[in-house]
C-alpha positions in Angstrom: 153.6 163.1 -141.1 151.6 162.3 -143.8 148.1 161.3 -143.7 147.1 158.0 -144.3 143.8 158.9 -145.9 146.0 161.0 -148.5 148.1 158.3 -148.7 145.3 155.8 -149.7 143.7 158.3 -152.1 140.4 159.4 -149.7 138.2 161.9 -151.5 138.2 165.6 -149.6 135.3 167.2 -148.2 134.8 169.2 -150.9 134.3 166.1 -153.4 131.9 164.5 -151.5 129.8 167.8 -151.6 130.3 167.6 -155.3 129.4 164.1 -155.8 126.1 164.7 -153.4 125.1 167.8 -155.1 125.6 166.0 -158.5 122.8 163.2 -157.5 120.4 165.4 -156.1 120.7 167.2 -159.8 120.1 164.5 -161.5 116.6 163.8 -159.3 113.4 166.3 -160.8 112.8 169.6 -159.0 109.3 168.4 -157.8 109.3 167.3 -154.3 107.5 164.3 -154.6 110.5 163.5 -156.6 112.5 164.6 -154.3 111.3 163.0 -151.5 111.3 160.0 -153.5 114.8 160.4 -154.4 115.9 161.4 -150.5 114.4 158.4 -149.3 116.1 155.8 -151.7 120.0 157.4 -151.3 119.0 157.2 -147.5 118.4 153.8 -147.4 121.3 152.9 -149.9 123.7 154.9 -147.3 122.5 153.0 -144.7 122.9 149.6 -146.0 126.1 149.9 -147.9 128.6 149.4 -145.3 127.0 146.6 -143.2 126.4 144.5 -146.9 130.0 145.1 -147.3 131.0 143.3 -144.2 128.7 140.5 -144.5 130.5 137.2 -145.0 130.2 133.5 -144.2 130.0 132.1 -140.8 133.2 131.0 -139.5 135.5 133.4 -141.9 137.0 136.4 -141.5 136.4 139.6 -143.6 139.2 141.3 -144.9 139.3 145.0 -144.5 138.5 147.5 -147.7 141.9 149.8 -147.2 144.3 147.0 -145.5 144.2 143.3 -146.2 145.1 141.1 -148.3 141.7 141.1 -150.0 141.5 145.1 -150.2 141.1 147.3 -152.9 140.9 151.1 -154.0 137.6 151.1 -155.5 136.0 149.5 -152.3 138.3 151.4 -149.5 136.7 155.0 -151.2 133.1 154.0 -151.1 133.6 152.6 -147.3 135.9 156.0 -146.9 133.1 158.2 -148.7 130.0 156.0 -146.0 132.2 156.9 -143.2 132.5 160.4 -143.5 128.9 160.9 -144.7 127.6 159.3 -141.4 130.5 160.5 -139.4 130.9 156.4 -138.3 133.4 155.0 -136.5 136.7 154.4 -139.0 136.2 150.3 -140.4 137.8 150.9 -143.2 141.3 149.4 -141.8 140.2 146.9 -139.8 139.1 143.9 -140.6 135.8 142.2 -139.6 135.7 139.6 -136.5 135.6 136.2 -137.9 131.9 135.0 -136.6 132.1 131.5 -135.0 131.1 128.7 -137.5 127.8 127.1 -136.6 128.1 123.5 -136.1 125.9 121.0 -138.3 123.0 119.3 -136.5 124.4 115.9 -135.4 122.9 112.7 -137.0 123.9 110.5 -134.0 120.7 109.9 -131.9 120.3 110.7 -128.7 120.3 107.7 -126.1 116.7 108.1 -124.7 116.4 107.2 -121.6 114.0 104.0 -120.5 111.5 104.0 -118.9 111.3 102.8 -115.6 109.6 98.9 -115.2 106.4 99.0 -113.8 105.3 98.3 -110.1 105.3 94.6 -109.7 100.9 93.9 -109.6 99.6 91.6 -107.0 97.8 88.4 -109.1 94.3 88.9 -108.4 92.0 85.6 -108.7 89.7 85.5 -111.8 86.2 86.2 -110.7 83.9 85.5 -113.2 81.9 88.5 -115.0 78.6 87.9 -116.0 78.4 89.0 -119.9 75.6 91.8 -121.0 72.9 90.6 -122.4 72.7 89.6 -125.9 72.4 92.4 -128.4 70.8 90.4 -131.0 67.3 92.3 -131.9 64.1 90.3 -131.8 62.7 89.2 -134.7 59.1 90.8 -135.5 56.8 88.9 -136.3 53.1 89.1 -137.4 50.3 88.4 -135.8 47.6 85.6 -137.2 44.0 87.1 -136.8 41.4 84.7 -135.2 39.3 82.7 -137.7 36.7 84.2 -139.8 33.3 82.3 -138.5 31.2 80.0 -141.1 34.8 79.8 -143.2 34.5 76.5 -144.8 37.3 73.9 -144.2 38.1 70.9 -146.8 40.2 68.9 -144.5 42.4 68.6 -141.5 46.1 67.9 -141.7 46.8 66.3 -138.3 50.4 66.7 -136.7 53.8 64.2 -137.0 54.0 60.9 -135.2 57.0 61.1 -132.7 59.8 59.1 -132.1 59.6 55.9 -130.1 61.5 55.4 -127.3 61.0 53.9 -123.6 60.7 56.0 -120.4 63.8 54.3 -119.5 65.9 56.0 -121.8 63.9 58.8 -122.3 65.0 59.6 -118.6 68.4 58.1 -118.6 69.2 60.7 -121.6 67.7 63.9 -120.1 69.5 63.3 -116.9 73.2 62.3 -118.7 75.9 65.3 -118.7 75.7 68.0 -120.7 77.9 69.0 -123.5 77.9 72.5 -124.0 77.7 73.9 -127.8 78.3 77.1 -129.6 75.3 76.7 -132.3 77.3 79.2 -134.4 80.3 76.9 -134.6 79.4 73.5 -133.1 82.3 71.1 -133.0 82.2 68.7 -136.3 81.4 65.2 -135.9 83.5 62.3 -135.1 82.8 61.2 -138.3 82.4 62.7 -141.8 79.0 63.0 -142.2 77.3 63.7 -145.4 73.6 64.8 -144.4 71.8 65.1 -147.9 73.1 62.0 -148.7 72.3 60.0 -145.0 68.6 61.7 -145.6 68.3 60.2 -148.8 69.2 57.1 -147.7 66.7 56.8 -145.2 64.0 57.9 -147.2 64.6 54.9 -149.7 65.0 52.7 -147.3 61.1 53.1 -146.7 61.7 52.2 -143.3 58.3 52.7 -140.0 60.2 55.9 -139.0 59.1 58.3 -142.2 56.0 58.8 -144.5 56.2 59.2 -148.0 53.7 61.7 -149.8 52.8 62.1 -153.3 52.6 65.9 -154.0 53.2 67.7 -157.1 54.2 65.2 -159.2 56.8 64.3 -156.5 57.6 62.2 -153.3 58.2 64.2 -150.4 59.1 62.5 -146.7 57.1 63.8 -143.4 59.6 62.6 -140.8 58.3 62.5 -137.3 58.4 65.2 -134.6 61.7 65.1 -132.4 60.2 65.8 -129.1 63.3 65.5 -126.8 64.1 69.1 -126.0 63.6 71.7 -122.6 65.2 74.5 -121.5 67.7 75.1 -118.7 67.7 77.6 -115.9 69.6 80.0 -118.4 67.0 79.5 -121.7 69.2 77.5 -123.2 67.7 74.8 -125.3 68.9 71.7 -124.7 68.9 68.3 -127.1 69.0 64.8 -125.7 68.8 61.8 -127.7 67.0 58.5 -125.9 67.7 56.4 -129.2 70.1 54.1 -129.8 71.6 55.5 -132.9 73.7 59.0 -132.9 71.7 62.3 -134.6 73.1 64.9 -136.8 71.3 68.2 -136.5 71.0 70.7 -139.4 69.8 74.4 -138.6 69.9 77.7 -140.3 71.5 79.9 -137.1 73.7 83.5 -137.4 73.0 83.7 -141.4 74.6 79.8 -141.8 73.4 76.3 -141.9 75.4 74.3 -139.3 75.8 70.2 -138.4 75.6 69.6 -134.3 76.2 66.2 -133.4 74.6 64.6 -130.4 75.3 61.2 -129.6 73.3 57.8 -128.8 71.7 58.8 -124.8 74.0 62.0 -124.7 73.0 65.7 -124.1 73.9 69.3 -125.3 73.2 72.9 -124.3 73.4 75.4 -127.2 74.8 78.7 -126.2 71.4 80.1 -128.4 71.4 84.2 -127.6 70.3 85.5 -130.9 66.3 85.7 -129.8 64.3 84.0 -132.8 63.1 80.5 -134.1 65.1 78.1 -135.4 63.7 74.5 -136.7 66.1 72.0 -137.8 66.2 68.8 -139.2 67.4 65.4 -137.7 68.8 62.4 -139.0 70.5 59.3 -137.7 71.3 55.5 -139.7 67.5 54.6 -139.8 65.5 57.7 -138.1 64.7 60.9 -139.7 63.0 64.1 -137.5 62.3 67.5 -137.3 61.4 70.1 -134.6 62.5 73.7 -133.8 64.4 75.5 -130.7 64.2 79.1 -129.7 66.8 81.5 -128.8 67.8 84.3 -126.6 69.2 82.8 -123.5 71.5 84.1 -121.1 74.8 82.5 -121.7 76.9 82.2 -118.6 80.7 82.3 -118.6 83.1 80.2 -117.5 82.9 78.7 -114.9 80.0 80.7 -113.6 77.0 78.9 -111.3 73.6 79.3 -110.2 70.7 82.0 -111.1 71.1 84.5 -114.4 71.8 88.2 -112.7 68.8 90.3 -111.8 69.1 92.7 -114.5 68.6 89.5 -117.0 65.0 89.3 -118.3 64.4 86.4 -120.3 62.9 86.9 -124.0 59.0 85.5 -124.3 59.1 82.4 -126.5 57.1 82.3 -129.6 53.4 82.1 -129.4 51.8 79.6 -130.7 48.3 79.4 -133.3 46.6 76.5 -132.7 43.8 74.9 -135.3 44.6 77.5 -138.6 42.8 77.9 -141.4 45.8 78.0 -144.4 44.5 78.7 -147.9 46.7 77.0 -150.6 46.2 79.0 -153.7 47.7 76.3 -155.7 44.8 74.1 -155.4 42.4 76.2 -154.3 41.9 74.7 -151.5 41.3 75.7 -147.3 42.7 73.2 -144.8 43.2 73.5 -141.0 46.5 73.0 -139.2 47.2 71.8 -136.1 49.9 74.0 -134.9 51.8 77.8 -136.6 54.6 79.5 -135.7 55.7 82.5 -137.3 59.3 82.4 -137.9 60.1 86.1 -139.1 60.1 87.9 -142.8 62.1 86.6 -145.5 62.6 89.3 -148.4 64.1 86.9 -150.5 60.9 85.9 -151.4 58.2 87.3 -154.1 55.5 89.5 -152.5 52.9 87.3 -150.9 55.2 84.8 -150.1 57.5 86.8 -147.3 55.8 85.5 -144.2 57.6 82.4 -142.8 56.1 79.6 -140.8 56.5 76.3 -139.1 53.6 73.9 -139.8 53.2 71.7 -136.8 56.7 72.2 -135.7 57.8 70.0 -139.0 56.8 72.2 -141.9 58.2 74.6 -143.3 55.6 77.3 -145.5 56.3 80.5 -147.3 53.2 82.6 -147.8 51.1 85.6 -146.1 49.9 86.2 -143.0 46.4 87.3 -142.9 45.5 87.5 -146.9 43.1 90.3 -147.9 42.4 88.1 -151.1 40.8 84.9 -149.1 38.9 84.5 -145.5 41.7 82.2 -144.0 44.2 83.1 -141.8 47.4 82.5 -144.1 48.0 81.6 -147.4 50.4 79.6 -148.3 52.4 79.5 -151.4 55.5 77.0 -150.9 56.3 74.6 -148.8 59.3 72.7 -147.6 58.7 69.2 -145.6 62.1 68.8 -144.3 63.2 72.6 -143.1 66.4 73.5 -144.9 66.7 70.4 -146.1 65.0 68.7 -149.2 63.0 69.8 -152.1 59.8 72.3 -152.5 56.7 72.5 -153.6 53.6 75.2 -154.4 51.7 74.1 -151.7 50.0 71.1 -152.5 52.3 69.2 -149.8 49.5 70.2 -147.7 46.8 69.0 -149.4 48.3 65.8 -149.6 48.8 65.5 -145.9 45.0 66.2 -145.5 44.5 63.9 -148.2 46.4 60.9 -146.8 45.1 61.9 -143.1 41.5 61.3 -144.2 42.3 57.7 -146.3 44.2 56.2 -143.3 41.4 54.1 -141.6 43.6 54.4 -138.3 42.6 58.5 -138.1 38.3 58.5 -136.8 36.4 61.5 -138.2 37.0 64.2 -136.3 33.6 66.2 -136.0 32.2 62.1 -135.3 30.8 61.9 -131.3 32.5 58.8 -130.7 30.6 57.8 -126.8 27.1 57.7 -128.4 28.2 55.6 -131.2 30.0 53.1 -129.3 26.6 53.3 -127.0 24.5 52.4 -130.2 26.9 49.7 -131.2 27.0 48.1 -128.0 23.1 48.5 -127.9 22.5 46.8 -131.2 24.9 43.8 -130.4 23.1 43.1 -126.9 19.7 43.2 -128.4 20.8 41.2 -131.3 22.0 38.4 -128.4 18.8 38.3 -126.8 16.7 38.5 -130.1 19.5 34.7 -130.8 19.0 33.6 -127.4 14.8 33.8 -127.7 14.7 32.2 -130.9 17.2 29.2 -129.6 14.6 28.6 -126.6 11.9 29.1 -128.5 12.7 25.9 -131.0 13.8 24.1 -127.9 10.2 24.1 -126.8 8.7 23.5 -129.8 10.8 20.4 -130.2 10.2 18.9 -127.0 5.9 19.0 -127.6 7.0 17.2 -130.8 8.6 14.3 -129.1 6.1 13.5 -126.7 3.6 10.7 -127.7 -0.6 11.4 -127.5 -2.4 9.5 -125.1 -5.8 8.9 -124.0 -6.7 8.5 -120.3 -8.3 5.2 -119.2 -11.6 4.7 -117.5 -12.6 1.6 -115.0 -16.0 0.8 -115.8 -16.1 -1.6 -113.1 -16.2 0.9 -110.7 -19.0 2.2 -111.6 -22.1 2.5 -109.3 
């Protein structure tokens, strides 16, 4: 029976001897070379039949010697492999077709859910108290104590307040309290258009205001609103004892707001950033100014009696009292009543940074504590309604000491006033009894004129 690798044409032994010695021949006879050459062919005769049954996943590969897809050339190359490496015969048979991968499926999964959470007992609100408030202090300078023998030109003496009778003064501190945000108070009930209501009352000329002449310009010194305390949480509160509703305007959290308070009605303002604030007030026919300070504890909802232990409430501002201000702009050194110093205002030129309230109605730019002069602040602008109105260089000041010392109603202040009422008293009683001698004095003398002169009369009969 006839072969079949003679039938299908397979090399002999003896060729692939030949064809093995003729490509070792054709390498050089050094044995780097050699090694070289042994290690390549090695390599190639290892790979060459696995790369020529590699096919595609999910097809069969046909056979080199049987098959459809075989052919000569490729069954004596897998014929010459075999026999090199004494392998097993593949040659006939063709490859097992490898099972076709599937593609990754685009449908998604259906995730499972989550189970619903344990159903939570309602727990009553208790209310927290909040921390305190994070706003930082405001540092302010200190005033040094007068310089002795500094020489002062005048006095400016403080606002008038507000009338109102202790009737309403009470009724009004002791209505209900409103309680405000001063960072967002509510708006009024009304429109209110506070440059313009100011203006109004200030040319209305009206008891309530004072008009002063300063730098080629009128300027209004409203009266001091005086209606203001502090809760048991440092919150300031504004009550109003008039009859006419107030708008409030104050500079509070970078912004100028409007609170409203209405005729005998009462607010609390939720004030926590620590610092001064004055304001301005104005009504139909009353104009007023005044300051609050912050840095209360602000209580939630619904929360009642004492601040927590842990709250430490913020020392309010301190107070100078009797100032020496030098006002560069007329050279001249007055003495205030009553300074605050509100904080540091870099807007400003230098020298003028210091902010102060000027018997809580003033407001001043200037210095505290001037190397160039002996008084205790200079003063380089001033503002007579605070955040509200126009400025000046100073001379507002001047004016007030000015118009203080030409009001016949305002004594002298270094005058002694017990041992000139003593004198005056003196003079008039002395004068009364100097009248009251005289009177009796000519009463006398005309009585001795009236009376007639006569003689007496002798008897001369009785004589002896």
């Amino acid at each position: 029976m006839t072969s079949p690798h003679k039938e299908m044409g397979r090399p002999r032994v003896s060729e692939v001897t030949v064809e093995r010695r003729r490509l070792l021949s054709l390498i050089g006879r050094r044995r780097m070379g050699k090694l070289i050459a042994a290690v390549a062919l090695m390599a190639l005769m290892a790979l060459a039949p696995f790369a020529a049954l590699a096919a595609a996943p999910g097809v069969a590969q046909a056979a080199p010697c049987a098959g459809p897809g075989s052919n000569p050339a490729s069954c004596q190359r897998c014929l010459f492999w075999v026999d090199l490496y004494r392998t097993s015969n593949v040659c006939y048979q063709e490859a097992p077709s490898r099972p076709a991968v599937a593609p990754p499926s685009r449908v998604p999964e259906p995730t499972q859910e989550a189970p619903p959470p344990p159903s939570l007992v309602p727990v009553p609100a208790v209310p927290v108290a909040p921390p305190p408030p994070s706003a930082i202090p405001v540092q302010t300078p200190k005033i040094n104590p007068p310089a002795p023998g500094l020489p002062i030109n005048a006095l400016v003496a403080p606002p008038k307040g507000l009338g109102a009778s202790p009737q309403a003064i009470a009724a009004a501190n002791t209505a209900p309290v409103a309680r405000v945000n001063p960072a967002a108070p509510p708006p009024p009930p009304t429109q209110v258009d506070f440059n313009h209501q100011v203006q109004n009352v200030i040319d209305a000329h009206s008891d309530n205001i004072e008009i002063i002449k300063a730098d080629n310009q009128s300027l209004a010194r409203p009266r001091h609103w005086d209606y203001i305390d502090y809760d048991q949480y440092r919150r300031p509160v504004l009550y109003n004892p008039l009859k006419e509703a107030m708008t409030f305007r104050y500079l509070y959290d970078g912004a100028y707001r409007l609170a409203y308070l209405p005729a005998g009605g009462r607010i609390a303002l939720d004030a926590a950033a620590v610092g001064l604030v004055a304001f301005t007030a104005v009504s139909e026919s009353y104009l007023a100014s005044g300051s609050f300070y912050g840095g209360a504890w602000i209580p939630p909802d619904g929360w009642t009696g004492l601040p927590p232990p842990d709250y430490k409430p913020k020392a309010p501002p301190e107070v100078y009292q009797n100032v020496s201000v030098f006002i560069p702009a007329v050279n001249q050194t007055v003495e205030v009543t009553q300074v605050k110093v509100v904080g540091r205002d870099p807007g400003q030129p230098p020298g003028s940074q210091d902010t102060f309230l000027l018997d809580d109605s003033t407001l001043a730019w200037g210095q505290v504590n001037d190397p160039s002069s002996n008084a205790q602040i200079r003063v380089t602008k001033t503002q007579s309604l605070p955040g509200v109105g126009l400025t000046d260089n100073g001379t507002f000041l001047a004016m007030l000491a000015a118009h203080e010392q030409s009001s016949p109603s305002q004594p002298a202040p270094s005058a002694p006033t017990w041992w000139l009422m003593a004198l005056r008293y003196g003079g008039l009683g002395l004068v009364v009894c100097l009248v009251a001698w005289i009177i009796n004095r000519r009463r006398r003398n005309d009585a001795a004129e009236a009376e007639p002169e006569t003689e007496p009369q002798h008897d001369l009969t009785a004589r002896p």
